[in-house]
C-alpha positions as CSV (number, residue, x, y, z in Angstrom):
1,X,37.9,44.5,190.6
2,X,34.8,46.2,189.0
3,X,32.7,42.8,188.5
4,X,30.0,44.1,186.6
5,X,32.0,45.4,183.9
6,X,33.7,42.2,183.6
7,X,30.2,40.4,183.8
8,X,28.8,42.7,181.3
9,X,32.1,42.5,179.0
10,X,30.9,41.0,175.5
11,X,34.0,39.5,175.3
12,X,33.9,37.3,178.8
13,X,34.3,34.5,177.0
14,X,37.9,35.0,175.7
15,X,39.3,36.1,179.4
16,X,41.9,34.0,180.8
17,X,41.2,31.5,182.9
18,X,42.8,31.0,186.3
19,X,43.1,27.1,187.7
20,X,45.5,25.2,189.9
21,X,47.9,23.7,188.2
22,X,51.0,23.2,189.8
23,X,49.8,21.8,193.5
24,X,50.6,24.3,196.5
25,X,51.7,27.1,194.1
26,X,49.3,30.1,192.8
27,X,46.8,29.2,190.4
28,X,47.7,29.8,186.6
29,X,45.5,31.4,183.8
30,X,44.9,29.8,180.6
31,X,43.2,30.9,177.5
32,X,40.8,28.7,176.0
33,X,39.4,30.3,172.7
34,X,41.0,32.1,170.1
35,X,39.8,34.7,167.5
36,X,38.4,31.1,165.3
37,X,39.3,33.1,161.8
38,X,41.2,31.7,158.8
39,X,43.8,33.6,157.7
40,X,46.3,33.3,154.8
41,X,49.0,35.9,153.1
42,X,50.3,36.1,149.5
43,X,53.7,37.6,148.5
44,X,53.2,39.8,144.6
45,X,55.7,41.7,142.7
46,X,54.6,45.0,141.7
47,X,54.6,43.6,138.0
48,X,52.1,40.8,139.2
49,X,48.7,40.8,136.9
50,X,47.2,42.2,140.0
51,X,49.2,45.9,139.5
52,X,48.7,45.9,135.8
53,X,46.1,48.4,136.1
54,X,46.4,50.4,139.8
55,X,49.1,53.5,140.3
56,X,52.2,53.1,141.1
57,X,51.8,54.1,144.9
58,X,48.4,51.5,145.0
59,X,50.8,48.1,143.5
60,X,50.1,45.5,146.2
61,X,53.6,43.7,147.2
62,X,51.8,41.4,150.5
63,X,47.7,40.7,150.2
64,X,46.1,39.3,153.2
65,X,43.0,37.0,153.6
66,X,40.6,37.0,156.3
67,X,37.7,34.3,156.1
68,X,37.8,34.8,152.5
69,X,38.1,38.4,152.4
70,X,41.4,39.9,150.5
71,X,43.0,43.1,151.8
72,X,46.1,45.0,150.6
73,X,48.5,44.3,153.2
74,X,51.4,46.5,151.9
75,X,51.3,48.1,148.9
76,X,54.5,49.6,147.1
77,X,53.7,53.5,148.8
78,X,53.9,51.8,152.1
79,X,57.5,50.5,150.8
80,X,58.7,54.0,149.7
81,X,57.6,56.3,152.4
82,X,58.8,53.5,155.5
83,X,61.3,55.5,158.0
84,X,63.4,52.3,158.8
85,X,65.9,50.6,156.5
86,X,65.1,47.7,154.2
87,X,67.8,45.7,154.6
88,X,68.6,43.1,157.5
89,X,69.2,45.4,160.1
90,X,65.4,46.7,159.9
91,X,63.7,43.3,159.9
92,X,62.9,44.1,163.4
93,X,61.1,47.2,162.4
94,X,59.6,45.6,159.5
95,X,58.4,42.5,160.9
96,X,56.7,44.9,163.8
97,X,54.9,46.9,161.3
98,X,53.4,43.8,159.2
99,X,52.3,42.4,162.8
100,X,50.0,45.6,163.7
101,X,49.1,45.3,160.2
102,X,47.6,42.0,160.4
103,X,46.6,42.4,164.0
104,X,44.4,45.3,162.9
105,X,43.2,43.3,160.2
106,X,42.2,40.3,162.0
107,X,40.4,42.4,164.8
108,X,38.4,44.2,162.8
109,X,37.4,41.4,160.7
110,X,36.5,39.4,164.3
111,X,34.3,41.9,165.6
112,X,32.5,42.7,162.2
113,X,31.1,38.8,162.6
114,X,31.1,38.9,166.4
115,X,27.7,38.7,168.0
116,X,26.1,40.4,165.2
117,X,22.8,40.0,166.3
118,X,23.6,42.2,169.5
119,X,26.5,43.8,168.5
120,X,28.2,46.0,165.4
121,X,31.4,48.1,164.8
122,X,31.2,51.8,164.8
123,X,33.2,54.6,164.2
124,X,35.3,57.2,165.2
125,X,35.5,59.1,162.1
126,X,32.3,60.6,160.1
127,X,32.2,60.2,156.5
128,X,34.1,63.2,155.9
129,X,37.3,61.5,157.3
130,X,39.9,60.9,154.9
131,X,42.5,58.3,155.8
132,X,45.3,59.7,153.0
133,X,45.6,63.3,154.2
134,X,45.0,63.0,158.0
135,X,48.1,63.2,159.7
136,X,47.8,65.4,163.5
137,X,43.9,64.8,162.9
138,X,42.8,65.2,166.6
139,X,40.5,62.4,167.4
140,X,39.5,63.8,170.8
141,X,41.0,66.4,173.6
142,X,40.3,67.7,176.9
143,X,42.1,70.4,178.6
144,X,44.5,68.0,179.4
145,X,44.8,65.5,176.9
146,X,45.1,64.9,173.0
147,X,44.6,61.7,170.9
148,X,45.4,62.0,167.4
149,X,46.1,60.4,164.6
150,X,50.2,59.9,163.9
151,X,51.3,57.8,160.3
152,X,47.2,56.6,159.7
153,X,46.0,54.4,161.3
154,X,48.1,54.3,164.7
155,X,47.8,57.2,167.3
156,X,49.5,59.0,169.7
157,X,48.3,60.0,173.1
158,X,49.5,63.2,174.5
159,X,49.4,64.9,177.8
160,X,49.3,68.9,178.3
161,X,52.5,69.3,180.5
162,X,53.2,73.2,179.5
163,X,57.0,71.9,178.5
164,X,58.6,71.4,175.2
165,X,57.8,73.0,171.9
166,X,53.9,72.9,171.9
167,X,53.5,72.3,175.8
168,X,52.4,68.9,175.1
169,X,54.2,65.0,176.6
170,X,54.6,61.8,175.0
171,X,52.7,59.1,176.6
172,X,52.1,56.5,174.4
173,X,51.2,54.7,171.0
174,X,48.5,53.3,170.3
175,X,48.4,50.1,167.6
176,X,44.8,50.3,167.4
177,X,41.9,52.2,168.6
178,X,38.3,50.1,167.7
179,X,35.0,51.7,168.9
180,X,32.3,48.8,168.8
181,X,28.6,48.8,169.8
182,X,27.3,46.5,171.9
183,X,23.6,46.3,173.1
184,X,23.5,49.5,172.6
185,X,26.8,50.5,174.8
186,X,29.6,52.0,173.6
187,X,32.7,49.9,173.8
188,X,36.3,51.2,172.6
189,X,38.7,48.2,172.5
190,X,42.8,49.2,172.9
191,X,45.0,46.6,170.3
192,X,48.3,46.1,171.9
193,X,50.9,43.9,168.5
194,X,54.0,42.3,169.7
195,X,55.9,39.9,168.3
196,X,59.0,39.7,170.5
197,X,58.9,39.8,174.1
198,X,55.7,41.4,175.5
199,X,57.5,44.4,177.3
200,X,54.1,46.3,178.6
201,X,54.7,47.5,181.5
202,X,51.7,46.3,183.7
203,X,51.8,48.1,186.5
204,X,51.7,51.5,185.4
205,X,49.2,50.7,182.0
206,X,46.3,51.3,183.9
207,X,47.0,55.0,184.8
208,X,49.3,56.0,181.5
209,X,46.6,54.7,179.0
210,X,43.4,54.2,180.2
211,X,43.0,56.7,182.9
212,X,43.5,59.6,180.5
213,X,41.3,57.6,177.5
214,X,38.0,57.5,180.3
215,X,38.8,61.3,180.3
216,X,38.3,61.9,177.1
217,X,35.5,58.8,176.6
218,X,33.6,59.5,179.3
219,X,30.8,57.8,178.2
220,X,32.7,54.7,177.1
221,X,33.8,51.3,178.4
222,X,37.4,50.0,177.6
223,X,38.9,46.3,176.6
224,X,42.4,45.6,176.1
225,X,44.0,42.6,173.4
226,X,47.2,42.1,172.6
227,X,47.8,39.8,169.9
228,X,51.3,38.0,170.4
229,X,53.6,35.4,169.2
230,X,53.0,32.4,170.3
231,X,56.5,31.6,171.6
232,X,56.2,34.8,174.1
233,X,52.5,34.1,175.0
234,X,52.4,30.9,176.7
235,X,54.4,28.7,178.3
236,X,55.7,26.4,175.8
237,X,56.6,23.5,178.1
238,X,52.8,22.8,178.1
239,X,51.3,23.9,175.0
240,X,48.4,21.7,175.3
241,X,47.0,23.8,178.2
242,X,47.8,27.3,176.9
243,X,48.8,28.8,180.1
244,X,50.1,32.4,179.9
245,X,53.3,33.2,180.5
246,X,54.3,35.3,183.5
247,X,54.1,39.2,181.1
248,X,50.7,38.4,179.9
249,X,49.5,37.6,183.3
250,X,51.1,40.5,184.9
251,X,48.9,42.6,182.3
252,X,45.9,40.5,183.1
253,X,45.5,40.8,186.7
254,X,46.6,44.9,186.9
255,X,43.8,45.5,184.5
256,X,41.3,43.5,186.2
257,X,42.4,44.8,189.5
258,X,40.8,48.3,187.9
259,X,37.8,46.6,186.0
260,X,39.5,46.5,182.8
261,X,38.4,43.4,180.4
262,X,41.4,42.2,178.9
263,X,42.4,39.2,176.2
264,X,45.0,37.9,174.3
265,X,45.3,36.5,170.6
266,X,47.7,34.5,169.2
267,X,49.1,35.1,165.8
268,X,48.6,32.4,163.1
269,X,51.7,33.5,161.8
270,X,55.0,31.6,162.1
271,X,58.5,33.2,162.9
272,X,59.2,31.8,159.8
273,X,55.9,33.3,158.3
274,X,56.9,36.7,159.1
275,X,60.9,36.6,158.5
276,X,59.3,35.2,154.7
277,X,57.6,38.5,154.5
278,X,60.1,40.3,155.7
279,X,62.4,39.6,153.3
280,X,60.3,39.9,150.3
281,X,59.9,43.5,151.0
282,X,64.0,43.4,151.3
283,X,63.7,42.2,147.9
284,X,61.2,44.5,146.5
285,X,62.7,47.5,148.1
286,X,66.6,46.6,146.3
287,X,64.7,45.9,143.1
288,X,62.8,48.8,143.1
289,X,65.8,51.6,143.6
290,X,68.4,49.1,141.6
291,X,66.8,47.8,138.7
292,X,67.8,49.2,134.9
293,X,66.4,48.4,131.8
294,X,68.3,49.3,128.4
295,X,66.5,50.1,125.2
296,X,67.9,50.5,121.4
297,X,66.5,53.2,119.3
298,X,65.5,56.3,118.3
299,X,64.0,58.0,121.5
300,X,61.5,60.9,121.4
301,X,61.3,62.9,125.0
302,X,58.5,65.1,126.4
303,X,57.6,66.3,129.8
304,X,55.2,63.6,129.4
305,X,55.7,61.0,127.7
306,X,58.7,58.7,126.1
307,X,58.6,57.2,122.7
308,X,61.3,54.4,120.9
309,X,60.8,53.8,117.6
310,X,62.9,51.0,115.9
311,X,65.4,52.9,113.0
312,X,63.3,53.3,110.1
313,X,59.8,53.2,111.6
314,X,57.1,55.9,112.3
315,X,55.3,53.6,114.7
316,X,56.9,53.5,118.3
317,X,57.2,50.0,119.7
318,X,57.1,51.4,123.3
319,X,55.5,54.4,124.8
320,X,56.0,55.3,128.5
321,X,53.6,58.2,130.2
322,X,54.2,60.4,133.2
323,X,51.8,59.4,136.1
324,X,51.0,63.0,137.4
325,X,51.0,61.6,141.0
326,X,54.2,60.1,141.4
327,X,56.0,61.7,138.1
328,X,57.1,58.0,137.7
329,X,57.1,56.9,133.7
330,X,55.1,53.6,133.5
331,X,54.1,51.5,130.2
332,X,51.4,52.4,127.6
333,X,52.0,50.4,124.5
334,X,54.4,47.7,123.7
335,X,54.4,45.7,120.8
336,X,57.5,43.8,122.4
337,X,57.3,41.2,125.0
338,X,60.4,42.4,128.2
């Protein structure tokens, strides 16, 4: 184990903790701090006074607070450009991508108030970065590897094999990439989500993930979190003493057998929590492609814009105008209440 990295680690103070607990057995590890931040979620309907005013693409459906701070969670784009289905079968996939969601959120709120006398979060991206058009944006490369950015902002890390239709392998996704400054010291910290059964395979993470990241950041030093469901992170027979279970200390003690700091969060979240917010976006999604609205009139059409007028008047009582961006038709004027 590489000691002073682990010594030098800003983060020492969230490492598990090993102790005997059970008497002529191995010791166990327990975790003794958490992140410490107050979180909360809201559930909105796209026709919430919240969206009155943003695009259609930009309507907030799940907002998420951090220590007072409100983000836009998943907005109504996020809904309509998802690869999974929207209906029970795809909770799984749902509920996955709301937990790397609010993992990313969380960790990037924690370290903007960690240590911020010593310590600050920097960036990978110059100001020219745009996070809407950057899909295959290359985040760094070597002759034999290539991070880059897959659907924003999760990446992939590939490996130069010469096979397959640009020569390049699959290793693995990344939930989160966060380069933060410490004392002057670069340190780039790996977020690992899961909210099932933490499947990382331990003993081979060190040389898929971080050997070919110290390639191409030499001049960094790495950390490892993986924020998990509670359920799956410790052993529930003895919640008082938040011992890990046995897949969280398999990760532990491979990284810190190759000087890797490594810590785990729990999310505040409930299953129940997340099934909630599943299931709204069910909801929104069904609503969204299966909801009709009937209107009696006189009806004048452009490329543009719709107009009803009640029989007899020159005044319409709705207009509807083409959002160039999504070439959706969305409200103007109503002198009607719906």
């Amino acid at each position: 184990m590489d000691e002073l990295t682990f010594n030098r680690s800003p983060f020492q103070k969230f490492f598990p903790i090993p102790w005997d607990f059970f008497s002529g057995e191995p010791p166990v590890y327990s975790i003794t701090r958490s992140h410490g931040l107050h979180v909360k979620f809201r559930l909105l309907h796209s026709n919430d006074p919240i969206n009155r005013e943003r695009k259609e693409d930009d309507k907030v459906l799940i907002r998420y607070e951090v220590m007072g701070r409100e983000y836009d969670l998943y907005t109504l784009g996020d809904l309509l450009c998802s690869t999974y289905p929207f209906d029970e079968t795809g909770i799984p996939n749902i509920k996955g991508e709301i937990a790397e969601r609010i993992a990313r959120r969380v960790m990037k709120r924690f370290l903007q108030r960690y240590d911020q006398h010593r310590g600050k979060l920097g960036g990978l991206f110059d100001k020219s970065f745009d996070p809407k058009n950057c899909t295959n944006f290359v985040v760094a490369n070597t002759k034999r590897y290539v991070l880059k950015i897959g659907r924003y902002p999760n990446m992939i890390l590939l490996k130069k094999t010469g096979q397959g239709k640009w020569g390049y392998q699959h290793i693995t996704d990344l939930d989160g990439l966060f380069d933060y400054r410490y004392l002057g010291k670069r340190h780039l910290i790996i977020l690992e989500s899961k909210t099932g059964k933490i499947d990382v395979q331990a003993d081979t993470l060190y040389e898929t993930l971080f050997v070919p990241l110290k390639r191409l950041f030499p001049d960094a030093t790495f950390s490892y979190v993986v924020f998990a469901d509670r359920r799956h992170l410790m052993d529930m027979r003895y919640p008082e003493y938040r011992i890990l279970q046995e897949a969280p200390v398999r990760i532990h003690e491979a990284l810190a057998q190759q000087g890797i700091p490594n810590y785990f969060f729990e999310f505040e979240e409930s299953e129940g929590d997340f099934l909630q917010m599943c299931r709204h976006l069910i909801n929104a999604y069904r609503t969204y492609h299966h909801e009709r609205v009937s209107f009696n009139g006189n009806i004048s059409i452009t490329d543009s814009q719709i107009a009803i007028f009640e029989p007899g008047q020159r005044r319409p009582y709705i207009e509807l105008e083409r959002d160039p961006t999504t070439g959706l038709f969305r409200v103007t004027r109503s002198v009607r209440t719906f």
